[in-house]
C-alpha positions in Angstrom: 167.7 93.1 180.4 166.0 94.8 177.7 163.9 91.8 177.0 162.8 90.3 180.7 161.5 93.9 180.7 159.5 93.3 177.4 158.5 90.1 178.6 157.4 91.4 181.9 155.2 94.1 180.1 153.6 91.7 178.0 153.1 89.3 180.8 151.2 92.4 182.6 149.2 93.4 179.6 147.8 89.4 179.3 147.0 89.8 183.4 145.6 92.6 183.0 143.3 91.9 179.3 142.7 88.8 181.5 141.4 90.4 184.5 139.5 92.4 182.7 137.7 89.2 181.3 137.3 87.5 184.5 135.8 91.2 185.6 133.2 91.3 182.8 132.2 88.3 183.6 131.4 88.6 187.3 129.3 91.8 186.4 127.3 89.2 184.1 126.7 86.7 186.5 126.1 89.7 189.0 123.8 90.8 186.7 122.0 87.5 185.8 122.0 87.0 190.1 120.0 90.4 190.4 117.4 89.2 188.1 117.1 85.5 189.9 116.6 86.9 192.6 113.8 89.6 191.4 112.2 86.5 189.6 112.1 85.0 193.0 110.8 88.0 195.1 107.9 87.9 191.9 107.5 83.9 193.0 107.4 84.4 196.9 104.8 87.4 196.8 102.5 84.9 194.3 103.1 82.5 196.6 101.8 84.3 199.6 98.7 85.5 197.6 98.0 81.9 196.5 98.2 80.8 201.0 96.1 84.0 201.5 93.5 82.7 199.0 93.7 79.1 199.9 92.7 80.1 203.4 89.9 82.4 202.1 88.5 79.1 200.3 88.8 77.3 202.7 87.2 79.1 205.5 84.4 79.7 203.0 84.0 75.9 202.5 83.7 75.2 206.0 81.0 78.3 206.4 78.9 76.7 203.7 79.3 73.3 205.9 78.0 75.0 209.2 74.8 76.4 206.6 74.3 73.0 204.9 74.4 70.8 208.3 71.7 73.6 209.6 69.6 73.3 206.6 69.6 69.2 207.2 68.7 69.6 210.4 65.5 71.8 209.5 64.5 69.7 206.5 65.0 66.7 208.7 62.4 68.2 211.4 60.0 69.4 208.5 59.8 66.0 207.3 59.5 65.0 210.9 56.4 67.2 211.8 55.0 66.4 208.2 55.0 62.7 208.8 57.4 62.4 205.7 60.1 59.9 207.3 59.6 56.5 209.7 61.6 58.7 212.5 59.0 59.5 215.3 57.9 63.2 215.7 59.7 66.1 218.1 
């Protein structure tokens, strides 16, 4: 009896240094979880500048197309009343 009782506290003391292994390493890969995810917070709020930025551009860009057209259609009807192209005059 003596030694099922010996054998049954060892048996606990392996669960137990055992569990506390498995426990340590939950808390690391909770740990290295928590930072993931931070890194990916970091990545989605760089992202979300980037679209912000990308529109800015690109609202710019088609600003500048609106000026440019305007500007060809001046210097086309300069040339016009200048008798600078073949195109009759307005």
């Amino acid at each position: 009896m003596k030694t099922t009782m010996m054998d049954e506290t060892v048996t606990n003391q392996l669960m137990i240094e055992h569990l506390k292994r498995l426990h340590n390493g939950q808390s690391q890969v909770l740990e290295r979880l928590e930072s993931i995810e931070a890194d990916m917070r970091s990545v989605k709020s760089y992202l979300g500048t980037i679209k912000h930025d990308m529109a800015t551009l690109i609202d710019a860009s088609a600003a500048q197309d609106t000026i440019i057209a305007a500007m060809r259609t001046r210097i086309d009807r300069i040339e016009r009343r200048l008798d600078l192209t073949d195109a009759p005059a307005e």
